[in-house]
KOLLUM-323336 format. One record per residue (C-alpha): x, y, z. Coordinates in steps of 0.02 Angstrom, whole numbers, plus 50000, padded with zeros to 5 digits. Layout:
BEGIN
<pt X="X" Y="Y" Z="Z"/>
...
This chain:
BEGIN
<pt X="49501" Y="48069" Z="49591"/>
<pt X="49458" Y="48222" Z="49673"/>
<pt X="49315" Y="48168" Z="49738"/>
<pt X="49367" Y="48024" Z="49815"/>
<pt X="49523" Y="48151" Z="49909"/>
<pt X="49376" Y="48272" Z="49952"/>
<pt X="49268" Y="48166" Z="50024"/>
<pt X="49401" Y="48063" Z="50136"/>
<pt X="49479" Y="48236" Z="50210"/>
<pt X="49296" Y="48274" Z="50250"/>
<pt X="49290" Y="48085" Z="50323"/>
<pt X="49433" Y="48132" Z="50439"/>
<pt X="49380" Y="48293" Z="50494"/>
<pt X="49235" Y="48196" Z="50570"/>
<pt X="49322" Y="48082" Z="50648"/>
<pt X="49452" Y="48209" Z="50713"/>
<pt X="49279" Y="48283" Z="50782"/>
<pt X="49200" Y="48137" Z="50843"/>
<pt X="49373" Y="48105" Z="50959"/>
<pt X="49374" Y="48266" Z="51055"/>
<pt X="49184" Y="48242" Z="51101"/>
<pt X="49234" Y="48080" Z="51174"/>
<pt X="49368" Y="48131" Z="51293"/>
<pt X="49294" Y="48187" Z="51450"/>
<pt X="49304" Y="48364" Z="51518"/>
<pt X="49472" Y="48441" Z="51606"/>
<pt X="49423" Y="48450" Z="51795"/>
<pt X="49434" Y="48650" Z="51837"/>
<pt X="49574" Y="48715" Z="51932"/>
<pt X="49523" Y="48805" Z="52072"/>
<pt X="49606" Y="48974" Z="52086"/>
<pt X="49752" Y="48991" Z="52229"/>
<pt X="49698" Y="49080" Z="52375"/>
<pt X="49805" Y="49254" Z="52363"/>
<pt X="49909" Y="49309" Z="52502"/>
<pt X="49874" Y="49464" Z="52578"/>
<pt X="50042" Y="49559" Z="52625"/>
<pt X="50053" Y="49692" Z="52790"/>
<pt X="50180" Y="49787" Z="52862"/>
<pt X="50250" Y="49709" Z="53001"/>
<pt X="50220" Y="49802" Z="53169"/>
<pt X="50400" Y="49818" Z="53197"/>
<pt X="50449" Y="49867" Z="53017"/>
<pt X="50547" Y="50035" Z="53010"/>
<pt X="50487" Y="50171" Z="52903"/>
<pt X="50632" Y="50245" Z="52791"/>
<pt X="50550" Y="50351" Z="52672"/>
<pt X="50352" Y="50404" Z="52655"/>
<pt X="50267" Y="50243" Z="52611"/>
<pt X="50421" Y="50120" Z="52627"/>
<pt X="50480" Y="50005" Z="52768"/>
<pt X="50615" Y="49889" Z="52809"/>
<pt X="50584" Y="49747" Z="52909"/>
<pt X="50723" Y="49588" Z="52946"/>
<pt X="50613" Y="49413" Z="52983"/>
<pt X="50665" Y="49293" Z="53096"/>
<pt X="50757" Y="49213" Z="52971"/>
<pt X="50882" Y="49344" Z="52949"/>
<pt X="50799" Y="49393" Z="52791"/>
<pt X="50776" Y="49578" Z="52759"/>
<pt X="50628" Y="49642" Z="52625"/>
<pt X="50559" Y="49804" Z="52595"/>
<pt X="50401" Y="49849" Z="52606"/>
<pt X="50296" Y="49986" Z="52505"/>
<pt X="50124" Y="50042" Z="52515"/>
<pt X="50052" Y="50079" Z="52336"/>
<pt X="49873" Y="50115" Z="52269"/>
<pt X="49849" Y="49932" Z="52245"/>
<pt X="49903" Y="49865" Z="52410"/>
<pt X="50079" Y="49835" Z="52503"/>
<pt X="50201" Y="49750" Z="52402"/>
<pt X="50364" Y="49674" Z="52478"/>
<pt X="50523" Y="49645" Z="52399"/>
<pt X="50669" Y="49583" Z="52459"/>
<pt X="50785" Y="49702" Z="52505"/>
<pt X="50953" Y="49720" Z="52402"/>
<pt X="51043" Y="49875" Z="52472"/>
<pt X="50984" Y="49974" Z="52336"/>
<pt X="50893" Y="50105" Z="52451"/>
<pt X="51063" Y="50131" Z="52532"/>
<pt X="51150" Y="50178" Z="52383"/>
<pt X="51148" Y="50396" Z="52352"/>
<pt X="51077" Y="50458" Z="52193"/>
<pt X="51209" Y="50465" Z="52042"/>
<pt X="51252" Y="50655" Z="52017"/>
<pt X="51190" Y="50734" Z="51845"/>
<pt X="51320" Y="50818" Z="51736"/>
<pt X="51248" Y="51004" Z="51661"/>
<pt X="51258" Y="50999" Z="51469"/>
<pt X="51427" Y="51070" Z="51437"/>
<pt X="51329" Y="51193" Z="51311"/>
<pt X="51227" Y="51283" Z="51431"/>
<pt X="51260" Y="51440" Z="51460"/>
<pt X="51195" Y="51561" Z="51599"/>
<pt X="51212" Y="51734" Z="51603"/>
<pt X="51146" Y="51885" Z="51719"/>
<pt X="51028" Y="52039" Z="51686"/>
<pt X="50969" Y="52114" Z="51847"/>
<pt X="50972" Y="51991" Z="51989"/>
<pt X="50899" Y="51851" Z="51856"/>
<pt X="51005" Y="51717" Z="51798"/>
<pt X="50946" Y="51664" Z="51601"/>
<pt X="50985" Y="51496" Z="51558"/>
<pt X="50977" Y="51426" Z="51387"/>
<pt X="51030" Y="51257" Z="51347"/>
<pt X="51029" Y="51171" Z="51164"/>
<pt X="50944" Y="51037" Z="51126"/>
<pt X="50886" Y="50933" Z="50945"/>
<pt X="50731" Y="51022" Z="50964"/>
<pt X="50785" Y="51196" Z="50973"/>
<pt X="50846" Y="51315" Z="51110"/>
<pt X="50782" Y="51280" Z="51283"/>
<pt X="50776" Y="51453" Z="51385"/>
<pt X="50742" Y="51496" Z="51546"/>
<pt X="50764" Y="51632" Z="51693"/>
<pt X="50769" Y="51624" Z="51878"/>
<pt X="50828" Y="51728" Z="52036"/>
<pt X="50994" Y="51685" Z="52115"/>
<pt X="50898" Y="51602" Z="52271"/>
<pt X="50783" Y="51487" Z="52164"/>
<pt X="50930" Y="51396" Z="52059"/>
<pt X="50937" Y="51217" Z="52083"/>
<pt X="51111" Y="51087" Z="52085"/>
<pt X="51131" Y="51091" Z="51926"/>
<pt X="51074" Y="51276" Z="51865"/>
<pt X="51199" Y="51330" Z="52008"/>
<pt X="51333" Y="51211" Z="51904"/>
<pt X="51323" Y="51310" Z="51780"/>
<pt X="51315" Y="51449" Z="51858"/>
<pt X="51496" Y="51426" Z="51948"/>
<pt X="51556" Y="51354" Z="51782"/>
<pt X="51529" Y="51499" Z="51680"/>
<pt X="51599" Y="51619" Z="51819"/>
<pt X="51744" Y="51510" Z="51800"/>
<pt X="51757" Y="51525" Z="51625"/>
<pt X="51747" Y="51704" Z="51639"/>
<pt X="51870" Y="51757" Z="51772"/>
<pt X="51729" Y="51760" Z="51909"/>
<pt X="51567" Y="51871" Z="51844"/>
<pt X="51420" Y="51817" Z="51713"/>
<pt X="51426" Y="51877" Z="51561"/>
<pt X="51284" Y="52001" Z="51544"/>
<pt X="51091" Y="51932" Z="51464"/>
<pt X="51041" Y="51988" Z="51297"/>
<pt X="50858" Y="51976" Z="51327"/>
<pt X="50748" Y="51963" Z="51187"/>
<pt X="50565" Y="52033" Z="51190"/>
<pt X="50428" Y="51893" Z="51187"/>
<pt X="50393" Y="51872" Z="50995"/>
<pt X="50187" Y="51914" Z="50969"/>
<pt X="50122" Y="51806" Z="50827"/>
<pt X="49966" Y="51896" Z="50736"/>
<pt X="49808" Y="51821" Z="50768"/>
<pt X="49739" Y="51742" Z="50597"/>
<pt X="49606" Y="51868" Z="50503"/>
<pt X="49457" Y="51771" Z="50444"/>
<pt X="49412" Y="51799" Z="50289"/>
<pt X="49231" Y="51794" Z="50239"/>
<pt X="49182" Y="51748" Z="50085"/>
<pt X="49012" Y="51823" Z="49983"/>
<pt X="48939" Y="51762" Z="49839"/>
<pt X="48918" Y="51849" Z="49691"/>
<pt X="48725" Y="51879" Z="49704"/>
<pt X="48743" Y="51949" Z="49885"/>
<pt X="48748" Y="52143" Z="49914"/>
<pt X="48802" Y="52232" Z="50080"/>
């Protein structure tokens, strides 16, 4: 009995075999001839690399110059729109020493700290900055700063065997 099963699903994987040499080959699909993109010559530029252009059609797209060519998009307004404002971390603090500001903010992977002059402060260090003066009736609260922490360089230990002498 289990010959006769072996030998007739050998039988049909032959003959599944024998069927897909028969059909004839699938004709090959010549590749698509690729569009190349430009800028149009009357295109605006709107930032470094990017243009907007409206085609006759009354259809604006956007065009950007990348590495790998110019790629156009169609444009949805969302150039126009200003950049949503960041929100410090309502723990960080700032405080003053000198005329540096020290920031430190928390974070899951331990303290974040930082110090810059008053003219270097960017939107959001100068948030905190006018929120803690707010806090605090209208001055910083004076910087504890900590020395830098050395850490010992490893000693190297070498090792003699017991039949070596100096």
């Amino acid at each position: 009995m289990k010959r006769i099963i072996g030998v007739s699903l050998i039988g049909a994987g032959w003959m599944a075999l024998a069927s897909f040499a028969q059909q004839p080959p699938a004709p090959e699909k010549k590749p698509d001839a690729y569009q190349t993109v430009t800028v149009p010559a009357d295109a605006k530029e709107v930032a470094p690399q990017t243009y907007k252009y409206t085609d006759p059609d009354g259809r604006k797209w956007i065009f950007k110059k990348t590495p790998f060519g110019v790629s156009r998009f169609a444009d949805n307004g969302e150039l126009d729109r200003p950049a949503p404002k960041i929100e410090p971390n309502p723990n960080m603090t700032a405080a003053a020493k000198g005329d540096r500001i020290y920031f430190e903010n928390p974070t899951p992977f331990g303290k974040q700290k930082w110090s810059k002059t008053k003219a270097e402060l960017n939107e959001l260090e100068q948030a905190v900055v006018d929120r803690e003066m707010a806090r605090r009736g209208g001055t910083l609260p004076t910087a504890v700063v900590e020395p830098p922490v050395k850490t010992p360089k490893p000693v190297s230990k070498t090792t003699k065997s017991k039949g070596e002498s100096k």
